[in-house]
Structure formats: C-alpha cells, structure tokens
VOGU-3710 file (C-alpha; in Angstrom, 3 decimals, decimal comma):
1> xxxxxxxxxx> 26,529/-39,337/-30,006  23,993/-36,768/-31,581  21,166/-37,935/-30,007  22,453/-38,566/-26,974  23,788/-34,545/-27,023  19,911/-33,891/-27,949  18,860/-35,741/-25,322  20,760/-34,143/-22,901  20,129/-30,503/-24,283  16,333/-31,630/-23,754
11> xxxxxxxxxx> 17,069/-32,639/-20,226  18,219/-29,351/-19,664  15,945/-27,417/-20,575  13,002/-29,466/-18,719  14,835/-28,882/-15,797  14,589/-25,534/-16,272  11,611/-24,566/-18,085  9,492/-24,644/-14,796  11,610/-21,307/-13,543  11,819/-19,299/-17,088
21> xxxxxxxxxx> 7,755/-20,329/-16,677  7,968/-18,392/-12,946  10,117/-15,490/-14,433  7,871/-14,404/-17,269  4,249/-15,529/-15,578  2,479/-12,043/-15,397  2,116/-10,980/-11,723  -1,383/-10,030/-11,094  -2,448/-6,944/-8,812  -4,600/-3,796/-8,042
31> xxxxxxxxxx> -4,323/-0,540/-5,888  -7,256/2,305/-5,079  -7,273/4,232/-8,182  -8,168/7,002/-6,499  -5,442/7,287/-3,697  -3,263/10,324/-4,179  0,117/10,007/-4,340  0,066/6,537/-4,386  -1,829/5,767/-7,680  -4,263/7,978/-9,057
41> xxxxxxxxxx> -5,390/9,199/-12,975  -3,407/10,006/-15,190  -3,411/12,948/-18,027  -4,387/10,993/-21,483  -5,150/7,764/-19,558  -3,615/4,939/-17,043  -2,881/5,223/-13,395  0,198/7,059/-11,791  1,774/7,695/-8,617  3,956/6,102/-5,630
51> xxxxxxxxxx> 2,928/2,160/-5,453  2,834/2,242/-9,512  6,038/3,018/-9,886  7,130/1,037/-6,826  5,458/-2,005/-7,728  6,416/-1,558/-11,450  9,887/-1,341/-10,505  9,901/-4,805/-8,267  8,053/-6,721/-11,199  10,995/-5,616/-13,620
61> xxxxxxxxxx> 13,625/-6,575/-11,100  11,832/-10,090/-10,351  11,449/-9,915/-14,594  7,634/-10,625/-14,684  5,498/-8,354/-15,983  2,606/-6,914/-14,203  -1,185/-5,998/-14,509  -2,661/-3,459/-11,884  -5,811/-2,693/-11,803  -7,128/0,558/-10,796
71> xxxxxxxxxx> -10,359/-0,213/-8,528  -11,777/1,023/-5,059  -9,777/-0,368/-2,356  -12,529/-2,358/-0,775  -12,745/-4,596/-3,748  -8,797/-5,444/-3,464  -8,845/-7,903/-0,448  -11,385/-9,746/-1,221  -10,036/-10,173/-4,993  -7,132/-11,306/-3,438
81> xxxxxxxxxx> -8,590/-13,781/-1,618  -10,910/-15,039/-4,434  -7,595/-15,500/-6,862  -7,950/-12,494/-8,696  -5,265/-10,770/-7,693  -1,379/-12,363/-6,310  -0,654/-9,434/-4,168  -2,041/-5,850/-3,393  0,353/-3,107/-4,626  -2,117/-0,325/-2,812
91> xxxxxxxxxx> -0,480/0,861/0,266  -2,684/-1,577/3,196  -2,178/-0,631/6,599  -0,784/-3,812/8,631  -3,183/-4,849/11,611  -3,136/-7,743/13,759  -6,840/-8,780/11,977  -5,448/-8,610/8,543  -2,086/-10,271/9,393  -3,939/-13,174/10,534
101> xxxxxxxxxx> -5,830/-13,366/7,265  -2,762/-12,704/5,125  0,844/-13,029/4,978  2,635/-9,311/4,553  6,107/-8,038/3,497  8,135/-6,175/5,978  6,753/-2,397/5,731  8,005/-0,205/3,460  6,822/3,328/4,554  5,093/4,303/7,706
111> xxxxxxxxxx> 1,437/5,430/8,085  -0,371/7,679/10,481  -3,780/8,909/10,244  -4,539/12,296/9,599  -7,758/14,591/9,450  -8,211/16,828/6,239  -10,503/20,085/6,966  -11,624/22,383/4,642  -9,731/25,726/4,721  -10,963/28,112/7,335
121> xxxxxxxxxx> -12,849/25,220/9,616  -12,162/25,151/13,108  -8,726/22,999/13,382  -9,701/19,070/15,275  -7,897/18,817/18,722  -9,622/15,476/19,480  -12,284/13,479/18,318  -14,698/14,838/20,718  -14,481/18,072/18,675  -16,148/16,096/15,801
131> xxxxxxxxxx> -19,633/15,780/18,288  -22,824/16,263/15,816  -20,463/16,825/12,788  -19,755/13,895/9,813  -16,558/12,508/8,910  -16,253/11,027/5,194  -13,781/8,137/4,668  -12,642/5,867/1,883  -14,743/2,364/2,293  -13,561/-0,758/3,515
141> xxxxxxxxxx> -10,513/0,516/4,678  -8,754/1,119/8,858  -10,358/4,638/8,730  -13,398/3,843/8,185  -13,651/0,949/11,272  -11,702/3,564/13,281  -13,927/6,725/12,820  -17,000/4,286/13,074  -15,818/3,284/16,479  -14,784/6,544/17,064
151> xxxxxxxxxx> -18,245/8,038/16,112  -20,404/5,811/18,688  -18,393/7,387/21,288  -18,408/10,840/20,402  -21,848/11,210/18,660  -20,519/11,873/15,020  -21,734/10,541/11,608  -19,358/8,673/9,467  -20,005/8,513/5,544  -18,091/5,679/3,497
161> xxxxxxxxxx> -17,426/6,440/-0,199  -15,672/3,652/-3,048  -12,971/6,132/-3,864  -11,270/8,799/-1,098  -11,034/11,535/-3,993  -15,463/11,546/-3,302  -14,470/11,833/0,583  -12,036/14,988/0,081  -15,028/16,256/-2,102  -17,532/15,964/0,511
171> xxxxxxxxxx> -15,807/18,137/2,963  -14,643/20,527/0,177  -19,032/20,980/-0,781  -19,446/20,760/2,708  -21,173/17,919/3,015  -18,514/16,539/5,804  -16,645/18,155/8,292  -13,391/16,036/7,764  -11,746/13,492/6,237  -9,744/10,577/7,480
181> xxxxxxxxxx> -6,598/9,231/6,103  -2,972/8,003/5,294  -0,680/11,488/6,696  1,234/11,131/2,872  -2,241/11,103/1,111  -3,581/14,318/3,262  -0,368/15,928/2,562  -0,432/15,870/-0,997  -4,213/16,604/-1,437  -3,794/19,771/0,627
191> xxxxxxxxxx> -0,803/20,599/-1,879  -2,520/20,278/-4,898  -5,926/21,804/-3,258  -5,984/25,227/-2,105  -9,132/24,857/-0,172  -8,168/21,652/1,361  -5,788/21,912/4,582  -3,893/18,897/7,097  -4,955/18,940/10,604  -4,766/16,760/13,292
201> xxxxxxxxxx> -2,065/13,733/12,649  -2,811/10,861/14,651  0,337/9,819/16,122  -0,730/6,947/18,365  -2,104/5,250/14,773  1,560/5,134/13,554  1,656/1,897/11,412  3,506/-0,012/8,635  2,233/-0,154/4,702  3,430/-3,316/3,559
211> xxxxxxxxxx> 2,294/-5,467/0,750  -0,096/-8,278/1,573  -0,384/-11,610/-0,526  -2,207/-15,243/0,099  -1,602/-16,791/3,672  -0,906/-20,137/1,533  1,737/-17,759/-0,733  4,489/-17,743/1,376  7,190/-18,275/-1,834  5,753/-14,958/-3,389
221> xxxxxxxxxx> 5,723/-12,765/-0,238  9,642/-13,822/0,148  10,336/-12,655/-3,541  8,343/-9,832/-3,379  10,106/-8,875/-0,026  13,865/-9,416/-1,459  13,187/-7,347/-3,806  11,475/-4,360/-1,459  14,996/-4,821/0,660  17,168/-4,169/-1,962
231> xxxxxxxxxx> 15,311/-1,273/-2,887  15,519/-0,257/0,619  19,641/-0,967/-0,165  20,596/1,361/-2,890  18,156/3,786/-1,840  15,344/3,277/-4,976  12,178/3,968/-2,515  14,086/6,553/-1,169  13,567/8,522/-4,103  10,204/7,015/-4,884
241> xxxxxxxxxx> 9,469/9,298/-1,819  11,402/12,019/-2,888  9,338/12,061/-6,537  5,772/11,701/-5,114  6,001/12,093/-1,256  7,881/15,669/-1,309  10,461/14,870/1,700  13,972/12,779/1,625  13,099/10,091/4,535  15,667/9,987/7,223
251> xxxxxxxxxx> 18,037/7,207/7,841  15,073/5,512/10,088  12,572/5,626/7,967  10,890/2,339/6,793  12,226/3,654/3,554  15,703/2,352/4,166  15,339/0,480/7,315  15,328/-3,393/6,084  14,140/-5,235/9,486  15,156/-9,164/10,268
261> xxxxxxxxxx> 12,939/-11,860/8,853  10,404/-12,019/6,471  6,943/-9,636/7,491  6,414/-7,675/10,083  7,989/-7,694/13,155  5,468/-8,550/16,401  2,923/-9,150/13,804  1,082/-12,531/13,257  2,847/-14,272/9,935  6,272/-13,338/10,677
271> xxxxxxxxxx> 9,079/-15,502/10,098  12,306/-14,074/11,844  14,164/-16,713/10,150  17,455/-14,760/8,878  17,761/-15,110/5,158  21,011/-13,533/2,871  19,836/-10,713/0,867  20,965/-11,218/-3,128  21,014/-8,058/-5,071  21,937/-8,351/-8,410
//
C-alpha cells in the first residue's frame, strides 16, 4: 500500500512539474534605457519608469520573475530574434513590416509622433518647414525610417543616435533643429526640461504600442496578453498612466479598451479567435 501511495504521489508530481517549471522560468527582456517615461535611470542605480513597472507587474501576476535589460532600442529586435530576449517590454510601435516578422499583443497605449523644438525656435507646421535644417532621432526605430523618408522629400538631414536622451541633447546644443518621437515621451521631456518644448503632434501617425515576442511564440504572446487585459480590467495601466504619463486616459483609451482576439486588430498575426478572460 505504501509504495503504491509513493508511486502515485510521484505520478503526480511528474505530471505537474513541467508547469511549476513554466511558472518560475525567468522571463527574459529589454527596453531603451534611455526612453523617458517609459524606462530610464534611476537615482542610486537600475532603470525606472512606465514599461518597468508595467512589465514588472505582468511577470508577478504570471509568477515568473523577470530580467530587463536596459540597452538602445535598436539592439532589442534583433536580440529577440537571436534568443536573447522572450519578449520586448520597450514600448514598439506596431507596423504592418514588424507584424509580419513578429507576433504582438493587442496594444496597450496609443502612439503618435511628435516634434520636440528647443524653446524659442520657430514652431513646425509641416515637414517642409524642416527644408536645410536636421532632425535627430533615436536609431533603429519608426522615426528614424519616417524622417529619413521624410528628409529626401523635403531636403532635411536626419541624425540617428543609440539612445533618444543624445537626440533631445542635440537640439537642446543646437546641433538639430528637432526631434522626433513617441507624443508621451515629448511630453514628459518638455516637463522635466525647461528649454525643451512639444510641437507639432503627428496625428495621421496614430498607432498602437504593444509588446512583440517570437512569430514561433504564440503560447507566450497569449499569456503575456491575458495578463495586459486584466490589467486593462481593474484599471492597473490606468494608473500606470496616471503615475508616469501625467493624464487619467479616458474610457477609450487603449488603456482600458481590451479588443477581441489575440494581437492587433487588421494587423498581420492576429488571431480573432474569442478566448474567456481568467482574472484571478
């Protein structure tokens, strides 16, 4: 009778070891380090801000822990593809290129691009206004392909630097007209930088931030989504945008809108399969 108790008791717990193996594997993942108010230094060492504590927050609910590594965002997609990294917690900007690539979440804020000026500069009204001048953007990232692009039509010189702190210093020394980027990232610099002022938002860019992980990782994107939704639920990025954002999002903002499916809607990789949502 003991052993076969033991043998049972040993039964049960091979059966289950393979998902308390899942629940405490570390997930693996990186953001820009540089990327106010999304992740950015911290006083006395580590990385703080928006996706840190959002991404923090989904490991502990899916009870894994979690490694991010602060690093220059053009270095995070190609990690990710390599093995490196599971997921990318940095805010990325979904486009049909990358969601062919990768599989995404559903978003969970929206983006726009926005120029940053240096105080007393001549506001932008289009990009034709940038003619002869240089626009400094973080590298490997949509505003740099854009204002490229952009700048063989209009006759202006783009600069690409690792980290988008250099870019808001190279129009604050002068050394670039503007600066292009995420509307919540302009609108916190200019906060925290008297010199530094938001100008033109471009509204047609309007896009979702949504978490990207392996095309071949569909399992992981579903997990990491559940848990996104029932944040979006009982209102936890809500105040995530409160905290480092500075405004209460509105009852349609990707902050609490939890759309059907898995990914984003119209967007290459999405499964509008309808799924229960579990919130424990």
């Amino acid at each position: 009778m003991i052993n076969r108790i033991a043998a049972a008791a040993a039964a049960i717990l091979l059966c289950a070891s393979p998902a308390v193996a899942q629940e405490g594997k570390p997930l693996r993942t990186g953001v820009d380090g540089s990327f106010p108010p999304h992740a950015f230094p911290k006083p006395g060492g580590g990385t703080q801000g928006f996706n840190i504590d959002l991404f923090t927050e989904v490991a502990a609910r899916m009870k894994r822990p979690i490694t991010i590594d602060a690093v220059s965002f053009s270095t995070l997609i190609p990690g990710m593809q390599s093995g490196r990294y599971d997921f990318i917690a940095a805010p990325t900007t979904v486009t049909k290129e990358r969601a062919e690539a990768m599989l995404f979440t559903a978003g969970y804020l929206w983006t726009a691009f926005q120029f940053g000026i240096k105080k007393g500069s001549k506001p932008i009204t289009g990009w034709a206004d940038l003619k002869g001048k240089v626009v400094a953007v973080n590298k490997g990232t949509p505003y740099e392909t854009l204002s490229k692009k952009m700048g063989t039509e209009h006759g202006f010189e783009v600069q690409a630097y690792d980290y988008q702190t250099d870019a808001v210093q190279a129009v604050l020394s002068g050394r670039a007209y503007a600066t292009l980027v995420g509307n919540t990232s302009i609108r916190y610099i200019a906060k925290q930088t008297p010199m530094f002022v938001a100008d033109l938002e471009l509204k047609e860019t309007r896009a979702h931030w949504a978490a990207p992980v392996p095309k071949d990782n569909p399992k992981l994107r579903a997990e990491l989504q559940d848990v996104l939704d029932c944040m979006k639920k009982d209102g936890s990025i809500s105040k995530l945008s409160e905290k480092w954002l500075g405004y209460t999002p509105g009852p349609d903002s990707l902050e609490n809108v939890i759309t059907p499916g898995y990914g984003v809607p119209d967007m290459p990789g999405y499964d509008p399969t309808p799924h229960p949502l579990h919130c424990g």
